[in-house]
C-alpha positions, 0 to 999 in steps of 0.5 A, a space after each residue: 884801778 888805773 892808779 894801781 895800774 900805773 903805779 909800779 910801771 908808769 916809769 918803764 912807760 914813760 922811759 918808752 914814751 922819749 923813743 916816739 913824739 907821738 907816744 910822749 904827746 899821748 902820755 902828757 895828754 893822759 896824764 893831763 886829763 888825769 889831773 882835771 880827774 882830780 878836781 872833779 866832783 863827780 868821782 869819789 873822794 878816795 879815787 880822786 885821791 888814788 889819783 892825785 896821788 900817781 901825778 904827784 909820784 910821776 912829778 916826782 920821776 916815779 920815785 915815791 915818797 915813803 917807802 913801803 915796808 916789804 914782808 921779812 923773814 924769821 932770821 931777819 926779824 931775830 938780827 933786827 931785835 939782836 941788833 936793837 939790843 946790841 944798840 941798847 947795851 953800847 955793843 957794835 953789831 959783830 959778824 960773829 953773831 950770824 955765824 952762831 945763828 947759823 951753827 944753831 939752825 944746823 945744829 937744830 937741823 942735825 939734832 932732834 929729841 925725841 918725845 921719849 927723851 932720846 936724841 937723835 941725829 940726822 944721818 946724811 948721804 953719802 954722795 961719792 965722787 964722780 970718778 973720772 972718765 977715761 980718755 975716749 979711744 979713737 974711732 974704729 976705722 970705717 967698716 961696710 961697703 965702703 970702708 976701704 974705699 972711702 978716702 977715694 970717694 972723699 978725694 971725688 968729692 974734693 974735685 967736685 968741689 974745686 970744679 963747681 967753684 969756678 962756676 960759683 965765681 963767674 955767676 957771682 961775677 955777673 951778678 955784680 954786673 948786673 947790679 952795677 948797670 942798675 944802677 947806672 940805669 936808675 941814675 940816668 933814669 933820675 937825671 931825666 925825670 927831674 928835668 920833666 914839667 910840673 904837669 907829670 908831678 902833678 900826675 905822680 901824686 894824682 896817681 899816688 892818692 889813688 893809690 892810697 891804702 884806704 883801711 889803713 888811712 880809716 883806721 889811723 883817722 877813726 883812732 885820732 877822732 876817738 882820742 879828741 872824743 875822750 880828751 878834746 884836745 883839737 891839735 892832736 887831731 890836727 898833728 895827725 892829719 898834718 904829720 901821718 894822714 898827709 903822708 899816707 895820702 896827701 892833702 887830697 884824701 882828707 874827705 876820708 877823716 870827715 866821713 870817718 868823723 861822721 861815722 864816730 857821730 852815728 855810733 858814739 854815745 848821745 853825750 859824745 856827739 856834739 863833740 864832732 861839730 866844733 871838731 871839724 869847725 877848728 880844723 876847717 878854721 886851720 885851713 886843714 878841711 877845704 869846703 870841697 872836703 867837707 862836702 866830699 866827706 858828706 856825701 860819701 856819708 849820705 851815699 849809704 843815707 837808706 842803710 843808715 836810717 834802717 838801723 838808726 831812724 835819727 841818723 836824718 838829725 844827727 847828720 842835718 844838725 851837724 850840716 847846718 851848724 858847719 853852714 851857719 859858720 861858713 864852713 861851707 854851703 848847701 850848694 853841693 847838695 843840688 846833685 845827689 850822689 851814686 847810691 851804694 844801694 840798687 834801689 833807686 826809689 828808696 834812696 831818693 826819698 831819702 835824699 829828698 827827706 835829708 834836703 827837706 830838713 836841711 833846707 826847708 822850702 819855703 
């Protein structure tokens, strides 16, 4: 259970959860669905107790509110019930009264009688003394080939080393040179490009949306969609769009979170899929989804409609419902679909009946 779970580190967690905003917010998020799991009907009385219980022990700062009784020992037991009697007789506990038990737990240690009567005692080893080990002797003068010569060729070697030292200090010399007209070279560098116009900024950060790491951007947007599904906390999801999307790669690539949160309504359970309408409906009431990004999203989706409906023959609905109640709130219009884009497939045929198929639902002639 996730109360067993918690119970003996949701301190450390909860220490670990100050050092990041992001991981505190997730731990208030948790804990907060945990205690609407508490007043739910649903679950079983002794697990809404379990429950109850870790957000009571974490108001509490973890610290509960009796203590468990751990498993004592043999010799604990008998202080306990020696201390007891010593309290009973009016007699202050004495140190005395351990070093006895402990000379009795020796003497019954040495001692054993055995079943014939007789006693026996316990023999123990003798370890002698590491004796201590003479001083070492000096090492034997070298010997071989080159034992008589080998001071001279320590002496080459030394001159090698004051001859290479030189070359080492001028190349380090240079490097710092090179370091330092770097630097002038970046501050000049600097100094022109702020003086440039608005148009090559603007250029900068058309060529840095493109450059955006669309796996990466894929995955924080799918875990912050799957997060609104399980909780439905809608500024979750706008704090990630605002604060860890848009530095990834700007306002310009949102149309990436609305096809991933198409994608989580494909293959999310039936209960969990109109979650995803009042989602995108919030945010786009934030300003956070443009109409423009919201169309761009879909027909990434529908780019892929025919694959799609191989594998999910409702995939048609589940889309053009989601579609119709973003139009009905004015979130956008129908407009984009006057255009159909690329196919990812090679086959036009098929795309383009199911296109036609999607507008006919969408929007039924009449």
């Amino acid at each position: 259970c996730l109360a067993k779970l918690l119970t003996p580190i949701g301190k450390q967690l909860d220490a670990a959860a100050l050092e990041k905003k992001e991981s505190q917010k997730f731990m208030k998020a948790y804990f907060k669905h945990l205690n609407r799991l508490t007043k739910s009907e649903k679950l079983a009385v002794r697990i809404r107790f379990l429950v109850r219980d870790l957000c009571e022990l974490r108001d509490n700062d973890w610290k509960p509110r009796r203590v468990v009784e751990k498993a004592k020992t043999i010799a604990e037991i008998h202080e306990d019930v020696q201390r007891e009697e010593d309290e009973k007789n009016g007699k202050k506990p004495n140190a005395s009264a351990k070093k006895d038990a402990k000379d009795a737990n020796s003497k019954d240690r040495s001692s054993r009688v055995a079943d014939d009567g007789w006693e026996t005692v316990g023999t123990a080893k003798f370890v002698p003394t590491a004796a201590k080990a003479p001083p070492r002797a000096a090492p034997p003068p070298a010997t071989g080939a080159f034992g008589a010569f080998a001071s001279l060729s320590t002496a080459k070697s030394d001159k090698k080393k004051k001859k290479k030292q030189p070359k080492d200090d001028d190349a380090a010399a240079q490097k710092k040179a090179d370091r330092k007209a770097a630097k002038t070279a970046a501050k000049e560098h600097n100094n022109n490009t702020s003086s440039s116009s608005s148009s090559k900024d603007k250029a900068a950060a058309a060529a840095a949306a493109k450059a955006v790491d669309t796996p990466a951007y894929k995955a924080k947007a799918k875990a912050a969609i799957d997060e609104y599904v399980a909780i439905e906390q809608i500024e979750e999801v706008a704090c990630c769009v605002t604060e860890e999307l848009d530095k990834m790669a700007g306002p310009a690539a949102r149309w990436l979170l609305v096809s991933q949160a198409l994608d989580v309504m494909l293959n999310c359970k039936e209960r969990d899929r109109p979650k995803l309408a009042p989602m995108l409906l919030d945010l786009a009431k934030r300003g956070l989804l443009e109409p423009q990004t919201l169309a761009s999203g879909f027909l990434d989706v529908l780019a892929h409609l025919p694959d799609i409906l191989i594998d999910m023959p409702n995939a048609k609905i589940w889309l053009g419902d989601l579609l119709k109640t973003l139009v009905a709130n004015q979130a956008l219009d129908l407009a984009f679909l006057a255009d159909p884009p690329r196919p990812a497939r090679t086959d036009p045929d098929d795309f383009l009946k199911a296109w036609t198929d999607f507008k006919a639902y969408v929007d039924p002639p009449k």
